[in-house]
SEVEXMAR-428160 format. One line per 2 residues: number of its first residue (from 1); their letters; for each residue x, y, z of C-alpha. Coordinates in steps of 0.02 Angstrom, whole numbers. Layout:
% residues N
NUM	A	X/Y/Z; ...
% end
This chain:
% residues 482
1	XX	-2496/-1199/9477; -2438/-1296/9346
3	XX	-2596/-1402/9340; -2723/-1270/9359
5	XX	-2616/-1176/9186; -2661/-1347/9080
7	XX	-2811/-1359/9136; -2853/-1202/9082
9	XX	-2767/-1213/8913; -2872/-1395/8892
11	XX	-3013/-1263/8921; -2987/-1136/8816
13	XX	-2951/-1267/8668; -3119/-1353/8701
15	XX	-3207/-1169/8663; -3111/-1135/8486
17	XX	-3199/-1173/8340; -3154/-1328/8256
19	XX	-3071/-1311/8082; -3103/-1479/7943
21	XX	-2962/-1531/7860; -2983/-1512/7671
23	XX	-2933/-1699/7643; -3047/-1726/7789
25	XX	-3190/-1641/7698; -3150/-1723/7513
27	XX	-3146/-1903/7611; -3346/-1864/7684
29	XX	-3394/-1787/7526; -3326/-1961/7430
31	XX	-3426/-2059/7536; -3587/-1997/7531
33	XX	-3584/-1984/7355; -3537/-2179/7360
35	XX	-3690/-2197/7462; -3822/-2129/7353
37	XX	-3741/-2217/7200; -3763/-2375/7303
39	XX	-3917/-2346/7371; -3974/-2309/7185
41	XX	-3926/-2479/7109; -3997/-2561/7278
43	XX	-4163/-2471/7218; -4143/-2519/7069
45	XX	-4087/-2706/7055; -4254/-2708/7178
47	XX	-4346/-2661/7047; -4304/-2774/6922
49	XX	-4329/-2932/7033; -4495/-2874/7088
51	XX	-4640/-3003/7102; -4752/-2901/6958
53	XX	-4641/-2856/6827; -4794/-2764/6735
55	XX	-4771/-2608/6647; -4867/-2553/6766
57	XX	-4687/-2472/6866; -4684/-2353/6733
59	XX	-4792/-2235/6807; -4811/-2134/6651
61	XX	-4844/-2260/6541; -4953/-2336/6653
63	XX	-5047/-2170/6643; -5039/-2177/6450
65	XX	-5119/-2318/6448; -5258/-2306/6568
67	XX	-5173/-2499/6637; -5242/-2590/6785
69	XX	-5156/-2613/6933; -5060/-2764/6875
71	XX	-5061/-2741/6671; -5048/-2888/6559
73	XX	-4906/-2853/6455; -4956/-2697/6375
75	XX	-4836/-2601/6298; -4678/-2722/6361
77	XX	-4546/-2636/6255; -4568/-2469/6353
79	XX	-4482/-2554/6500; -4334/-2505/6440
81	XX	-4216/-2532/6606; -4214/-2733/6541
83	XX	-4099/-2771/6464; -4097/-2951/6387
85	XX	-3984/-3068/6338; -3952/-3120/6138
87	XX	-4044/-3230/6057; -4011/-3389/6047
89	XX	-4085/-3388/5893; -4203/-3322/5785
91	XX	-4389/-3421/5724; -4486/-3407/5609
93	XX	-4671/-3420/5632; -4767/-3451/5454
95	XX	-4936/-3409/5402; -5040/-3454/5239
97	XX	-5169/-3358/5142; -5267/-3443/5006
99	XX	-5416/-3334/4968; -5471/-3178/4993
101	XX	-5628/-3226/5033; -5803/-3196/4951
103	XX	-5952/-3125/5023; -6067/-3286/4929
105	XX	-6038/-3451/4952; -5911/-3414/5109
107	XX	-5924/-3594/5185; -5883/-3673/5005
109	XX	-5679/-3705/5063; -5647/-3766/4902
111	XX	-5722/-3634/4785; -5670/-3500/4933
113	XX	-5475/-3557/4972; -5518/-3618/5147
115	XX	-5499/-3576/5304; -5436/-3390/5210
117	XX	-5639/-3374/5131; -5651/-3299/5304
119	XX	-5650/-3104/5256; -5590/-3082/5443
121	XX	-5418/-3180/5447; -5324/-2991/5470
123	XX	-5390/-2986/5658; -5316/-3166/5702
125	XX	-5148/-3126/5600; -5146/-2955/5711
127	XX	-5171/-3041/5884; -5079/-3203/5821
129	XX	-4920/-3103/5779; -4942/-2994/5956
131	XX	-4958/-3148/6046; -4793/-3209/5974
133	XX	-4706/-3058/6020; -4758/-3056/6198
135	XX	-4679/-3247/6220; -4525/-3177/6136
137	XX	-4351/-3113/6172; -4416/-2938/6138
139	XX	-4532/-2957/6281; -4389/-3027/6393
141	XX	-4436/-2932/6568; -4598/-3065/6550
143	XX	-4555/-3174/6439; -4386/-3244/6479
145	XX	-4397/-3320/6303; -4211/-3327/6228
147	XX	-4290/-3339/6050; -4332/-3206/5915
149	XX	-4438/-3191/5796; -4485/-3161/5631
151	XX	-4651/-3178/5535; -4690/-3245/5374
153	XX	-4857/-3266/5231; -4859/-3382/5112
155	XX	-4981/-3307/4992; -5052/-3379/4852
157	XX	-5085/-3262/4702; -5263/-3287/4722
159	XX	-5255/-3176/4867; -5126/-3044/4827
161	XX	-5250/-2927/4823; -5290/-2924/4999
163	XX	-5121/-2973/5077; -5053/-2796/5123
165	XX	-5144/-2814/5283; -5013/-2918/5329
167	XX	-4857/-2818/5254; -4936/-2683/5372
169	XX	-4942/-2803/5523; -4777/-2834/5517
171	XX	-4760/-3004/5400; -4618/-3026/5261
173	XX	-4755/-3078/5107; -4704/-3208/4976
175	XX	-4783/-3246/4839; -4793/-3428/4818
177	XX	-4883/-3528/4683; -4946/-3716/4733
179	XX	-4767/-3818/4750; -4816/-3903/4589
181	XX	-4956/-3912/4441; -5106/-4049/4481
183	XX	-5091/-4073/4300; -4913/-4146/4320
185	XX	-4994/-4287/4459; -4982/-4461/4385
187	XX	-5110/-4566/4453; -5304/-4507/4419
189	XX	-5378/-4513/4584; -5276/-4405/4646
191	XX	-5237/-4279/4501; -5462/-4276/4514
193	XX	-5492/-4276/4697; -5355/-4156/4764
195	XX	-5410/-4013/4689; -5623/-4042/4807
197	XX	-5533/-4102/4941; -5496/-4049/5108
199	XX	-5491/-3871/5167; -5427/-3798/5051
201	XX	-5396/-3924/4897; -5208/-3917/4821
203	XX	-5173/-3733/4885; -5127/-3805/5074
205	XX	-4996/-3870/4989; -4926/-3690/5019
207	XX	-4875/-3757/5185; -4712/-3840/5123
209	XX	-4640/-3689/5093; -4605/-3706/5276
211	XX	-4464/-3825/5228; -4360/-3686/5110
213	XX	-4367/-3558/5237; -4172/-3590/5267
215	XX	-4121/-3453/5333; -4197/-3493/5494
217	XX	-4144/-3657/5602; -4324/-3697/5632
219	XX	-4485/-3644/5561; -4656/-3642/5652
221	XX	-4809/-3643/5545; -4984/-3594/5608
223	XX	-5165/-3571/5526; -5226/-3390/5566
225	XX	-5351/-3444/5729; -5219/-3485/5826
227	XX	-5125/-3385/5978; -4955/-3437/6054
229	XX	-5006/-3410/6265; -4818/-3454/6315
231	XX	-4631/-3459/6256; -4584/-3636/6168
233	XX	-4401/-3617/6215; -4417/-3804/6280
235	XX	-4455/-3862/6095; -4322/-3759/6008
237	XX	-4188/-3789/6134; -4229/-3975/6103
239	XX	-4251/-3952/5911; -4062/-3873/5902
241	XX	-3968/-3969/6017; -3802/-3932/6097
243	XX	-3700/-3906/5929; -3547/-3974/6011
245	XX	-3579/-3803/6151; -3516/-3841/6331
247	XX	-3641/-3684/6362; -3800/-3751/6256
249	XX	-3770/-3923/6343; -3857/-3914/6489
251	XX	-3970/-3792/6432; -4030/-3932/6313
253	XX	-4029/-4077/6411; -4157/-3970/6550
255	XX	-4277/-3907/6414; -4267/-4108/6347
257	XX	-4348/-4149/6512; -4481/-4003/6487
259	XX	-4564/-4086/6315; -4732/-4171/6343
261	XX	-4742/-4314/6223; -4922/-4374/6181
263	XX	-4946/-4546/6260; -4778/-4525/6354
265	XX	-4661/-4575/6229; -4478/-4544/6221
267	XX	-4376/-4414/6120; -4276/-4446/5999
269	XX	-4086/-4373/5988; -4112/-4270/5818
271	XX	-4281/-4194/5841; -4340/-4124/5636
273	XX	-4531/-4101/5671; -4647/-4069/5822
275	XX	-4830/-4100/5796; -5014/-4131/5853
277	XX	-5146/-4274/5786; -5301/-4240/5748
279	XX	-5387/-4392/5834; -5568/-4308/5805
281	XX	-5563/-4376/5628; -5539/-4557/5642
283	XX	-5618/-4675/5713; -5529/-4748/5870
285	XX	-5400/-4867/5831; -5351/-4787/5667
287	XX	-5189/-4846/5647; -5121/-4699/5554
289	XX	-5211/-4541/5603; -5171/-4370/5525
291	XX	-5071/-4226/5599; -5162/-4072/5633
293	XX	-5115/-3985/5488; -5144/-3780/5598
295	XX	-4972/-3839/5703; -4826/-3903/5639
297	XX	-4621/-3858/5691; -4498/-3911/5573
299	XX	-4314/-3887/5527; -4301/-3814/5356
301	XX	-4249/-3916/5228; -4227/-3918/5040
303	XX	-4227/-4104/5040; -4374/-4149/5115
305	XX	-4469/-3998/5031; -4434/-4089/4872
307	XX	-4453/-4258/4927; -4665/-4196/4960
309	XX	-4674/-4138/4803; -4614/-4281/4735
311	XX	-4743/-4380/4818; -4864/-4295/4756
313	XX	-4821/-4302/4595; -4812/-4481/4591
315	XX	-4980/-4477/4651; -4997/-4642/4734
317	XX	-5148/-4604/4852; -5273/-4754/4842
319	XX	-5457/-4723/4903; -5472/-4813/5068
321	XX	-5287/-4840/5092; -5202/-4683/5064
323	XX	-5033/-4641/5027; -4944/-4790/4924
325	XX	-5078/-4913/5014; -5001/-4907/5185
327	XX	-5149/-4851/5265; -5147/-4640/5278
329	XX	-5300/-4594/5225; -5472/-4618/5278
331	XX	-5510/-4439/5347; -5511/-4267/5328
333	XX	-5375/-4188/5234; -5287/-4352/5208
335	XX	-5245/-4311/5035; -5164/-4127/5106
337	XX	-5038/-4087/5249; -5152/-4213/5380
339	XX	-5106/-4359/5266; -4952/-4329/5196
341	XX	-4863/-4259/5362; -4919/-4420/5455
343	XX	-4860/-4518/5293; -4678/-4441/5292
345	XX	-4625/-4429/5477; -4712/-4616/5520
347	XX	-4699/-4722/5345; -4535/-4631/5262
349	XX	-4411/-4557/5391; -4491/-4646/5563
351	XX	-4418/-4592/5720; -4369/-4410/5677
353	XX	-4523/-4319/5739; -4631/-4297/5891
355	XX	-4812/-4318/5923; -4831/-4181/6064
357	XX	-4950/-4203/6187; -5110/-4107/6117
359	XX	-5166/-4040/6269; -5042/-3910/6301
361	XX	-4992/-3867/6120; -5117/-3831/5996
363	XX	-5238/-3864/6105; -5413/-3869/6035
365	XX	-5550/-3922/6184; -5622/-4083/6101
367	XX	-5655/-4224/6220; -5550/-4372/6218
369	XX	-5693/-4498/6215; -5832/-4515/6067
371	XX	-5996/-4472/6145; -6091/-4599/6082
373	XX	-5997/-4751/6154; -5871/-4673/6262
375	XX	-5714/-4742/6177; -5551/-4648/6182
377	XX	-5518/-4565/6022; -5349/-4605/6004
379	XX	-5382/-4785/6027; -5334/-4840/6206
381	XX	-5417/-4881/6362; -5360/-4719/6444
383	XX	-5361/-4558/6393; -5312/-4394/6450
385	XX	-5463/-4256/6465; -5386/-4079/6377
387	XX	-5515/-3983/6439; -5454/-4010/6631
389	XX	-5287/-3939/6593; -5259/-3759/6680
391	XX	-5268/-3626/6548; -5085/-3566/6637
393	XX	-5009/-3744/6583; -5056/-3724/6405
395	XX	-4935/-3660/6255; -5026/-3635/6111
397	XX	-5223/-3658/6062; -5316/-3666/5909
399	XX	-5496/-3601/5904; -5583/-3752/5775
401	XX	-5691/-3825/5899; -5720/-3657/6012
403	XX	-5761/-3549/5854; -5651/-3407/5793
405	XX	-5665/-3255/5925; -5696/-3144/5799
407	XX	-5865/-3234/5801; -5893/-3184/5975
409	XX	-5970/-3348/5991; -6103/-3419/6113
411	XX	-6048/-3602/6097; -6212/-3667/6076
413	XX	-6234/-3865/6077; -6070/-3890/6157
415	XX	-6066/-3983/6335; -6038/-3866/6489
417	XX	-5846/-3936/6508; -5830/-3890/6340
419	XX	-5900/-3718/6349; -5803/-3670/6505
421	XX	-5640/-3721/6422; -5666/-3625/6261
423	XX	-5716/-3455/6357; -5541/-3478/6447
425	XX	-5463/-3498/6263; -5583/-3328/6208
427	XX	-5543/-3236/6363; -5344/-3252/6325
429	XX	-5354/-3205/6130; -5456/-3037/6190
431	XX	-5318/-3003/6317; -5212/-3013/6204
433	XX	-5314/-2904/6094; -5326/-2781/6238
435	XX	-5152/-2776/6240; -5124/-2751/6057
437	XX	-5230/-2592/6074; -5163/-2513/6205
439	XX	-4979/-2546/6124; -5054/-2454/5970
441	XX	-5119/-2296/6095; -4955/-2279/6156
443	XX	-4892/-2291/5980; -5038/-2157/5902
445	XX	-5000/-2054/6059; -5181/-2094/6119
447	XX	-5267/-2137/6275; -5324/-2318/6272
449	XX	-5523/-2335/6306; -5588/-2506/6335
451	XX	-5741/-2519/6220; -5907/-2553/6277
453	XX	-5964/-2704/6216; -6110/-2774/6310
455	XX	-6095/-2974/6255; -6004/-3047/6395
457	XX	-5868/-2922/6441; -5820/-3057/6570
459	XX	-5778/-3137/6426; -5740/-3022/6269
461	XX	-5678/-2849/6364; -5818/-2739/6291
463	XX	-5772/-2796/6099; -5921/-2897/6071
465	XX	-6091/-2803/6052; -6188/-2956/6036
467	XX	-6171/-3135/5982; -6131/-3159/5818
469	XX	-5992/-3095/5687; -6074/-2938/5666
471	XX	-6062/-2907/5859; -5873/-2908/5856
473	XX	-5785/-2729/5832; -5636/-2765/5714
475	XX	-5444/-2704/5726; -5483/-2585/5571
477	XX	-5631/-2480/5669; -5533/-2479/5828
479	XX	-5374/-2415/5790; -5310/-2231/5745
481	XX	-5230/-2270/5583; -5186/-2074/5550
% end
């Protein structure tokens, strides 16, 4: 009896309703709200780590900005989810204007100001400063630069007139006089000559106001036809140094082991100048050939800015032998930044700069052999073909031998190597152009419509018309400036 009565109890307990405990319930509740927090940042962390970091995730602004599948950069700073680290430091990145420009006599560089008689320079200091912001810290999701930026224009009162352009781009404007009065040079040949010289006679001498820019621990000066393709966080890591910072230490000594030196030569400990040569303008076994005066990285510094100008002054440049006789001269702009830079990092302070290797910074497209007898430029029996390179290896270029893309250019009379090359430097300055303009849709509130330009869109993206200056459709006509 007594086990059929608990077997019925068991029985009639199994058929009650079953009540939750209220710390039962609050301990279930707890947890799945711990799950769909964790599940979130699982999404999330995903996310950031994802192959294609494009803005492209953003499926809005993707939208906005009628982007491709996988977009190049456009409109970085709306991903706002990344967060990046502080800068190790902030650079600045210099610019000169000389001249306006004139409509007449616009290949006179001397009458004109140079390379700035070019009535076009706004479009490369628009896509010049863009491209320095996408290898920035402010473009960190892509970037991984640890670097900032800041932009400068050295501006010659010659040109004040037309220099707003680049107050409304973005540049701090100064100003600047020629660092001293040809009048005040000693010796005649030089006083005469400087002033028809070069590209831009006595005003390139703007360029040494590089060296007062002190507020910055390292100054990057560029003409206006250049783009920066990739972060240079190997040369300023290098340039700076540890400090005496357990952190900055290794840091340093990786990026150290990053630096292509031209010919393979060693670094030294206190790095105060990067450079290129220019090895198109000697003849091959120059002893002494210029820098390539549209790249230079220096450390600012009172000193040496003063130390130029001194030089100058003194005006010992000897036709034929160049600075004080030791043999800088010879070629183009020898008596300007060319000369004198190769004069004052080789000849007075030797072993404080670095001759980068020119076919991954400021890379230009020349060939490394003369055509006529097929001698290596730079002198040796070897040399190393540029125009091989991968366009992904390559820092920085300068468009001098590939034309300025504002040209949309056709490259006639170059060799086929040659060609190729420069349409890989054209097609990269029109991304980056394309980029530009859809970061200015977003910022207008517009839809971005690639133009429909029918000269080599495979090139050019629909901004060239035809071949030819008056092909190319310019910032100013492009852009809602309401």
């Amino acid at each position: 009896e007594a086990s059929k009565f608990n077997a019925t109890m068991a029985q009639m307990r199994s058929q009650r309703p079953r009540r939750w405990r209220s710390s039962t319930l609050q301990c279930l509740l707890l947890t799945s709200v711990l799950f769909i927090v964790m599940l979130w940042l699982t999404l999330a962390l995903i996310g950031l780590d994802a192959a294609d970091p494009s803005p492209a995730v953003v499926p809005a602004v993707a939208k906005a900005v009628n982007a491709p599948k996988k977009t190049e950069g456009a409109a970085a700073s709306t991903a706002a989810h990344y967060i990046p680290p502080s800068p190790r430091a902030t650079i600045a990145y210099a610019v000169s204007l000389t001249s306006c420009g004139t409509g007449t006599n616009r290949h006179d560089n001397i009458k004109n100001g140079g390379h700035s008689s070019d009535p076009s320079f706004h479009e490369g200091a628009a896509v010049l400063k863009h491209s320095i912001h996408l290898s920035s810290i402010r473009n960190y999701h892509q970037s991984k630069s640890l670097f900032d930026y800041e932009m400068i224009a050295f501006v010659h009162p010659n040109a004040k007139s037309c220099s707003a352009v680049f107050s409304d781009l973005g540049y701090t404007v100064q100003i600047r006089e020629t660092p001293f009065r040809v009048e005040d040079i000693k010796k005649t040949f030089l006083r005469e000559h400087i002033v028809k010289s070069g590209c831009c006679g006595e005003k390139e001498y703007l360029k040494l106001y590089a060296y007062t820019l002190s507020d910055y621990p390292i100054v990057v000066h560029l003409d206006l036809d250049s783009l920066v393709l990739r972060p240079m966080d190997e040369l300023f890591h290098s340039m700076l140094g540890d400090n005496g910072d357990k952190n900055a230490k290794d840091q340093t000594k990786d990026a150290r082991t990053k630096v292509p030196v031209m010919h393979d030569g060693e670094l030294p400990e206190t790095i105060d100048a990067y450079f290129t040569r220019d090895y198109n303008m000697v003849q091959p076994g120059h002893k002494h050939p210029g820098v390539q005066g549209g790249f230079i990285i220096i450390k600012p510094s009172m000193d040496a800015f003063t130390e130029y100008v001194e030089i100058v002054k003194e005006g010992r440049f000897f036709q034929g032998s160049g600075w004080e006789g030791k043999g800088y001269g010879g070629y183009f702009g020898a008596q300007q930044i060319q000369g004198i830079c190769s004069f004052y990092y080789d000849y007075r302070h030797p072993g404080t700069a670095v001759e980068l290797n020119k076919c991954f910074y400021n890379a230009m497209a020349d060939s490394p052999r003369q055509e006529k007898n097929g001698k290596c430029r730079d002198g040796r029996e070897e040399c190393q073909d540029c125009r091989v390179v991968p366009i992904e290896s390559i820092k920085s270029v300068h468009f001098t031998l590939c034309a300025k893309p504002w040209k949309c250019p056709s490259w006639g009379g170059l060799s086929a190597q040659t060609k190729s090359i420069c349409a890989e430097f054209h097609k990269e300055w029109f991304r980056i152009r394309e980029d530009l303009d859809k970061t200015k849709a977003l910022e207008f509130g517009d839809e971005f419509k690639r133009p429909e330009g029918i000269h080599r869109p495979d090139v050019y993206r629909g901004y060239c018309k035809s071949n030819g200056e008056r092909g190319y459709i310019p910032t100013t006509q492009f852009w809602n400036t309401k």
